[in-house]
C-alpha positions as CSV (number, residue, x, y, z in Angstrom):
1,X,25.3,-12.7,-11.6
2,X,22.9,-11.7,-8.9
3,X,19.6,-9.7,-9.1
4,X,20.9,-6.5,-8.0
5,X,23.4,-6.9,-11.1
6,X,21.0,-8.0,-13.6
7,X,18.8,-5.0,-12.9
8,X,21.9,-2.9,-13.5
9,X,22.2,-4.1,-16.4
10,X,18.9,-3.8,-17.5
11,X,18.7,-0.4,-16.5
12,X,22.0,1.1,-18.6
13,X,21.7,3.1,-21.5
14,X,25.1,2.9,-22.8
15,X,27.6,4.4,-20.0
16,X,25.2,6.1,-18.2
17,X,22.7,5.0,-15.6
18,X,18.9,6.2,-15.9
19,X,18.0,4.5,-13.3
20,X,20.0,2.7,-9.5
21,X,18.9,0.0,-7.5
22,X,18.4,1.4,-4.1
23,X,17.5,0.2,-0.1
24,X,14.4,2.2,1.1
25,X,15.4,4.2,4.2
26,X,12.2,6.0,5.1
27,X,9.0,6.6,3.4
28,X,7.1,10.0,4.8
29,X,3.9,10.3,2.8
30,X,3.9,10.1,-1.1
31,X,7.7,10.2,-1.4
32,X,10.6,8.1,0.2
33,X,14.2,8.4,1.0
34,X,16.6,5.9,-0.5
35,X,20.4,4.7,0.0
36,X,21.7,3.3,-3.1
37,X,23.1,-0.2,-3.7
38,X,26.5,0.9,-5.4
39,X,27.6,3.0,-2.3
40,X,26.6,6.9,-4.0
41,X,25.1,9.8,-2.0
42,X,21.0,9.0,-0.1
43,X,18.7,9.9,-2.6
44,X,16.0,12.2,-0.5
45,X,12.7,13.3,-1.4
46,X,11.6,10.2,-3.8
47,X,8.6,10.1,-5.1
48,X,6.4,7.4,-5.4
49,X,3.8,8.9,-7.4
50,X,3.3,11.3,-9.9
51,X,1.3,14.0,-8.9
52,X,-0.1,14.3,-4.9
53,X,-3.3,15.3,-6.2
54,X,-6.5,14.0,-5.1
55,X,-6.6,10.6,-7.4
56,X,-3.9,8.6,-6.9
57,X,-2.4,4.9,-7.4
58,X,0.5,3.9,-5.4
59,X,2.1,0.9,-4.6
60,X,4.6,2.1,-1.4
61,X,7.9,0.1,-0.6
62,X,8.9,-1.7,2.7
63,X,11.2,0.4,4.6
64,X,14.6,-1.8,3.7
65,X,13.6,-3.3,0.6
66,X,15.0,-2.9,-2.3
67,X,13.6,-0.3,-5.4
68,X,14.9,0.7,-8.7
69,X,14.8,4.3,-8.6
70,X,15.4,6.1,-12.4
71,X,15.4,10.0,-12.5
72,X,13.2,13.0,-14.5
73,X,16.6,15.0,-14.5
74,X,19.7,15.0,-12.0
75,X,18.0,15.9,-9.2
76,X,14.4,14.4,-9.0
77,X,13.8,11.3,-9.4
78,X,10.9,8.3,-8.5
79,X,10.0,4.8,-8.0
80,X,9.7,2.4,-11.1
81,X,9.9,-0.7,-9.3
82,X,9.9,-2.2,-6.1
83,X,10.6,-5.4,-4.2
84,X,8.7,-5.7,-1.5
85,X,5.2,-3.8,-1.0
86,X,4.2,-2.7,2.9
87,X,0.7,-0.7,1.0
88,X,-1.0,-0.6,-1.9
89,X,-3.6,2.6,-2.3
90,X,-5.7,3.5,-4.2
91,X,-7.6,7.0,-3.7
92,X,-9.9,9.1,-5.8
93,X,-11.6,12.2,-4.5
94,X,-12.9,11.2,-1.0
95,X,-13.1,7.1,-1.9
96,X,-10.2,5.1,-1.0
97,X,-9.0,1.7,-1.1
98,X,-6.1,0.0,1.1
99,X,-4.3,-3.1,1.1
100,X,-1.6,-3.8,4.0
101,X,-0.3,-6.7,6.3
102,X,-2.9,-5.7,8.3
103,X,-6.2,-6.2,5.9
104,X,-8.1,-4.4,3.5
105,X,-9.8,-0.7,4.0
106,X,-12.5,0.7,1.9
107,X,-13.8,3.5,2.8
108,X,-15.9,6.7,1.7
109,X,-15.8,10.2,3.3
110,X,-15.8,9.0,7.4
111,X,-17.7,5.1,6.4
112,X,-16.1,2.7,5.8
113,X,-17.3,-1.2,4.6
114,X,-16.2,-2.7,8.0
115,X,-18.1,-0.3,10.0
116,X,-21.1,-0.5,8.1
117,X,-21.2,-4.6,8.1
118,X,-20.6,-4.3,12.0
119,X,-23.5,-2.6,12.7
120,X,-25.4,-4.8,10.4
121,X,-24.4,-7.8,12.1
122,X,-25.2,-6.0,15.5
123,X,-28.6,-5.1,14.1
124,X,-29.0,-8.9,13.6
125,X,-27.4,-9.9,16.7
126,X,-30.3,-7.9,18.6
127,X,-33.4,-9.7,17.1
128,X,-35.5,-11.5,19.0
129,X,-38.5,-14.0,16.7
130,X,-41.0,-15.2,19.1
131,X,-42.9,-17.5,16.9
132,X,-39.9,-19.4,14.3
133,X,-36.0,-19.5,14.4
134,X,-33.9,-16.6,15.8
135,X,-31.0,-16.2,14.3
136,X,-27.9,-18.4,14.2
137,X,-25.8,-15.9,17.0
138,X,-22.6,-18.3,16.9
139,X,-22.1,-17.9,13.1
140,X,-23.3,-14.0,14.1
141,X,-20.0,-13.9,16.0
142,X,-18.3,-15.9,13.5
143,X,-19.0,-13.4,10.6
144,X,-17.6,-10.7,12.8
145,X,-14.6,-12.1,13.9
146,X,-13.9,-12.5,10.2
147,X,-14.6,-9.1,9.1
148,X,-12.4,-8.1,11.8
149,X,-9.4,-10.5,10.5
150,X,-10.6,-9.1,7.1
151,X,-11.1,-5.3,7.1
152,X,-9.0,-2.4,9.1
């Protein structure tokens, strides 16, 4: 038995499927479109959260990974699980965090934590001590080149 059938499995309740193992097609936004495993009809308009409203927690699928999709009646339905992630997010009002392949973004309103430790370290990189140690420029451009591998 392979993992698409074991999930099917799980997921019966009786005779009747609450919930099909699907292959992401698209994701636009908050909701996704899906093709499921067992050969029925696209699913369209998925969602992947509960309410768009401005707190949310989402953890969005790869586009052609697989999801279990279970349904609030016999049209809408949503994500319950997925099997490979391409973002997590996390927002609340006008504060937002983001994971991706790419790095991490936290950010509030139009700053963000990358923005505001680069101009930090090119405050630092601009000082000048006449009389003691300047400071160490090479791990100056060492700390940004992290953030930059670090931080979107």
């Amino acid at each position: 038995m392979n993992l698409k059938e074991i999930v099917r499995e799980l997921i019966k309740d009786g005779d009747e499927e609450r919930a099909i193992v699907c292959k992401v097609t698209a994701v636009n936004g908050m909701r996704c479109e899906c093709e499921p495993v067992n050969g029925n009809a696209p699913i369209l308009d998925v969602r992947l959260v509960a309410d768009e409203a401005d707190k949310v927690f989402v953890v969005v699928p790869k586009v052609n990974s697989l999801v279990v999709v279970e349904f609030f009646n016999n049209s809408a339905g949503y994500v319950s699980m997925v099997s490979e992630v391409s973002e997590v997010l996390c927002k609340t009002g006008d504060s937002w965090y983001s994971m991706t392949d790419e790095g991490f973004l936290i950010k509030r309103g139009n700053d963000s934590l990358k923005d505001i430790l680069s101009l930090i370290i090119q405050a630092v990189n601009k000082i000048v001590v006449l009389n003691g140690t300047n400071p160490d420029y090479a791990k100056l451009v060492q700390a940004n080149n992290k953030l930059n591998n670090l931080m979107r």
